[in-house]
N, C-alpha and C positions, 0 to 999 in steps of 0.2 A: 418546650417542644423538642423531641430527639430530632437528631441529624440523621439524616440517610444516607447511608451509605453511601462514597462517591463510586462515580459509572466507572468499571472498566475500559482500558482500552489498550489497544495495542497498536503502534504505529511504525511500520517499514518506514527508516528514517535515515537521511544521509545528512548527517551535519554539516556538511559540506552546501548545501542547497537552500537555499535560503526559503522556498516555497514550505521545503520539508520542517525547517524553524516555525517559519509562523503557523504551519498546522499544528505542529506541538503546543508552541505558546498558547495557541487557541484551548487545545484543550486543558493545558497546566490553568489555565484562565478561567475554565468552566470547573472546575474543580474534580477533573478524572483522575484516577489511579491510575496511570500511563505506565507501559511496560513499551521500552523504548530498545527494538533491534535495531542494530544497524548492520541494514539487510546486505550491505557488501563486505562487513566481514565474517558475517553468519549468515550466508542465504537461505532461502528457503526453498524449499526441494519444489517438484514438480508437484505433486499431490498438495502438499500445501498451499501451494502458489492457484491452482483450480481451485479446491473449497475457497478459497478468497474470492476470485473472481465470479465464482455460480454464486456467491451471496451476494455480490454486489450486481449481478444481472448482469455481468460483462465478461464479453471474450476473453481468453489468454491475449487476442490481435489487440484487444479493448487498451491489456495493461502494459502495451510495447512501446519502450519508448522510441519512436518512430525517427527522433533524429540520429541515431547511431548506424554506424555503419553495417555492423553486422545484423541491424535488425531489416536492412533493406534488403540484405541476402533474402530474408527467412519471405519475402513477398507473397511464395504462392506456398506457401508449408501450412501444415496442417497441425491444429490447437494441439495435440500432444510433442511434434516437433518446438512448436513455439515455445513449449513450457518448459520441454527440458533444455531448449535455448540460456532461457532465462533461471534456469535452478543452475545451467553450467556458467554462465557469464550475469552473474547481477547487474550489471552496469543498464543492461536492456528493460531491465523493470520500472514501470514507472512511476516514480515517487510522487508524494508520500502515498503509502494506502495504510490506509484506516482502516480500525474494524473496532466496533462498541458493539453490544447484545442486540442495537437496533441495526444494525449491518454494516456494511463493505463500502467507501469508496475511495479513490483516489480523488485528493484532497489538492487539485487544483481548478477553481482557485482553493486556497486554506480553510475560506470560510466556508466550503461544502463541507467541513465537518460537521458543522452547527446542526444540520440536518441529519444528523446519528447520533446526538448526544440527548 
């Protein structure tokens, strides 16, 4: 019986985060081809950062990480201010976000990934 090919993925990952570990693990565990940035020293721009979110059905407000201080600034700011927030300061992003050919989400908890693989 051939093997298929493993799923792509790609995961905004801060090694630092332990949530962002075990959504990795999870998918090193399901047997994906993981293409691993790590979105704070290579962020992703504004444009990138929305085709992520319009696949996962969620706002730029969606992917902010909401305890940081400069994300309370951005309160009443509008989804293209939000974005270029977060392509200028990755810290506001909110890890990990996933994406497989079945879609986008932010993978807290980790095991929402299971649900794109």
């Amino acid at each position: 019986m051939a093997q298929a090919s493993a799923m792509k993925a790609t995961i905004l990952h801060n090694p630092r985060c332990s949530k962002s570990r075990e959504a990795l693990a999870l998918l090193n565990e399901a047997g994906a081809d993981v293409t691993v940035i790590e979105y704070l020293k290579t962020p992703p721009g504004a444009d990138e950062l929305a085709r992520l979110y319009a696949k996962a059905g969620l706002s730029p407000r969606d992917g902010l990480r909401k305890g940081e201080a400069e994300a309370k600034a951005l309160g009443q700011a509008d989804d293209a201010t939000v974005l270029a927030a977060m392509a200028a300061n990755p810290i506001l992003i909110e890890r990990p976000l996933v994406e497989t050919p079945k879609g986008v989400v932010i993978a807290r908890p980790p095991e929402s990934v299971r649900g794109i693989l």
